[in-house]
C-alpha positions in Angstrom: 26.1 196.5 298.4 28.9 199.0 299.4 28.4 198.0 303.2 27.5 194.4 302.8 30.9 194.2 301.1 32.9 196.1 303.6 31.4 194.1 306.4 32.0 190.9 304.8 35.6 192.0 304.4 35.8 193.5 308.0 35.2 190.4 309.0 37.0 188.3 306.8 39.8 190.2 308.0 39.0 189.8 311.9 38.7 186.1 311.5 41.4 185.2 309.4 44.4 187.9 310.9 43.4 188.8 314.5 42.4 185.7 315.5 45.2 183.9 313.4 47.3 186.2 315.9 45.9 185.2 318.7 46.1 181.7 318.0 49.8 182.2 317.4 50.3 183.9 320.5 48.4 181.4 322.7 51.0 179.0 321.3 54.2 181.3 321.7 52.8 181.4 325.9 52.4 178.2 326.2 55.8 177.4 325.2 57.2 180.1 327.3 55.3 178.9 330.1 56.7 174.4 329.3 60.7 176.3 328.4 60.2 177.5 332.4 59.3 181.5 332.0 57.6 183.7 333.8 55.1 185.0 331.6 54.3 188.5 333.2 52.8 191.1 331.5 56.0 192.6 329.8 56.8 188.8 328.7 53.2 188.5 327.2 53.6 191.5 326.0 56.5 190.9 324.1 55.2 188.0 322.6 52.0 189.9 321.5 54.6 192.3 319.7 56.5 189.6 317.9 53.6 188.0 316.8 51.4 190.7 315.4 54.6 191.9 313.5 54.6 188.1 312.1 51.4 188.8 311.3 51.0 192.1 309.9 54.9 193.1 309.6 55.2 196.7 308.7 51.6 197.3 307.0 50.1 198.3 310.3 50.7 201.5 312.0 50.1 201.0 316.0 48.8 203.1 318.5 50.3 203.9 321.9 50.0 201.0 324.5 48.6 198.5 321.3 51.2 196.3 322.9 48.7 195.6 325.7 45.9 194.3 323.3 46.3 190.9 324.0 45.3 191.2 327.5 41.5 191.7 325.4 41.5 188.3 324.9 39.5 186.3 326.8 40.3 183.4 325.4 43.6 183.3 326.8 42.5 183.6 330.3 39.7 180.6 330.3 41.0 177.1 330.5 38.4 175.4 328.8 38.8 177.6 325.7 42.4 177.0 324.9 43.3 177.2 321.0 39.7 177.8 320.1 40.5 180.7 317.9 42.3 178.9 315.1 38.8 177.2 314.3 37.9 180.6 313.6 40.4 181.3 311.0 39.7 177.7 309.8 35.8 178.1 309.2 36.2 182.0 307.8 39.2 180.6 305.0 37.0 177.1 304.2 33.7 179.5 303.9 35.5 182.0 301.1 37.2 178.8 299.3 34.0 177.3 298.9 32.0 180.4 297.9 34.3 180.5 295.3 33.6 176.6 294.4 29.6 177.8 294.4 30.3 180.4 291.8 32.0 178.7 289.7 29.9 175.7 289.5 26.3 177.1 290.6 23.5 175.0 291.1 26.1 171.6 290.6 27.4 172.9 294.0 24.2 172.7 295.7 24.3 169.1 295.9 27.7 168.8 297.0 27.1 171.2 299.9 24.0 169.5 301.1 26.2 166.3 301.2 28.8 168.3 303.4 26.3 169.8 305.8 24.0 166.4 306.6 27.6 164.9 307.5 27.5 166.5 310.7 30.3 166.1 313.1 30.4 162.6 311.7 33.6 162.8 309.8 36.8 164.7 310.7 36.7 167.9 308.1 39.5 166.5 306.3 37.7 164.0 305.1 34.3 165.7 304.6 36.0 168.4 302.8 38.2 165.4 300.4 34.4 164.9 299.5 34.1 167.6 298.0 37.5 167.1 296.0 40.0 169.8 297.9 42.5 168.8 300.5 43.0 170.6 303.5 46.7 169.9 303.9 47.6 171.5 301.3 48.4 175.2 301.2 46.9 175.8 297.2 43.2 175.4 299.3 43.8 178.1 302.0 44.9 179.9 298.5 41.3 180.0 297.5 40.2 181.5 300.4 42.2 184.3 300.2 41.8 184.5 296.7 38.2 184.9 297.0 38.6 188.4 299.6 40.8 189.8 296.9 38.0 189.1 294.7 35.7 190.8 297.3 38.2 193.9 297.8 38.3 194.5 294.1 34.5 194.7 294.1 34.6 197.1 296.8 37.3 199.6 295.6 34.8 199.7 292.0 31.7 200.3 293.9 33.6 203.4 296.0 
């Protein structure tokens, strides 16, 4: 249990922040790149800076040359692949907020989900997720989602 929780957090963690970051810098080049600037790597690089400190702020230590981690990104390099990562975030905060939905209404749930998955790309996921009663423009959702990995963390720091 110990490791399945730590990997579920790992992850949660990956998806939500280090992608989140990446999304945010893909969208800090671009508008470098449409306000005219050369976007070199000391320009990236700075940008990469200001945005993991948006991010993280003070909580995270960094190691020497970290300011070059952005160049680890494939993403950012592949044209057919731009702004991709937010859909990351976006599955990894929805998944959490409606594991928490699951365990608080069980097997009522079920049904619910099944309507949600047979839906396909068929609606946007606004709408499919309105189904299920939550609005996605709304920050108190995300809140769940995040909610839910505290829940997870606190299971983790009993079990060690």
């Amino acid at each position: 249990m110990l490791e399945a929780l730590a990997k579920v957090l790992e992850r949660f963690y990956m998806m939500t922040y280090r992608t989140c970051a990446e999304a945010l810098l893909e969208s800090s080049l671009y508008d470098a790149i449409q306000a005219g600037e050369t976007v070199d790597t000391d320009r990236a690089s700075q940008l990469w800076k200001a945005t993991r400190h948006r991010i993280y702020g003070d909580c995270v230590e960094w190691t020497e040359n970290s300011e070059y981690a952005w160049a680890a990104a494939n993403s950012l390099f592949e044209p057919n692949f731009r702004f991709y990562n937010y859909s990351y975030s976006f599955a990894q905060l929805l998944v959490f907020a409606l594991y928490g939905d699951f365990k608080r209404r069980g097997r009522r749930f079920n049904e619910r989900f099944k309507l949600l998955l047979s839906r396909g790309g068929s609606m946007s996921p606004k709408n499919q997720i309105a189904e299920l009663g939550y609005d996605i423009t709304r920050p108190d959702f995300w809140t769940l989602g995040m909610k839910q990995a505290e829940r997870f963390l606190e299971q983790l720091k009993k079990l060690i």
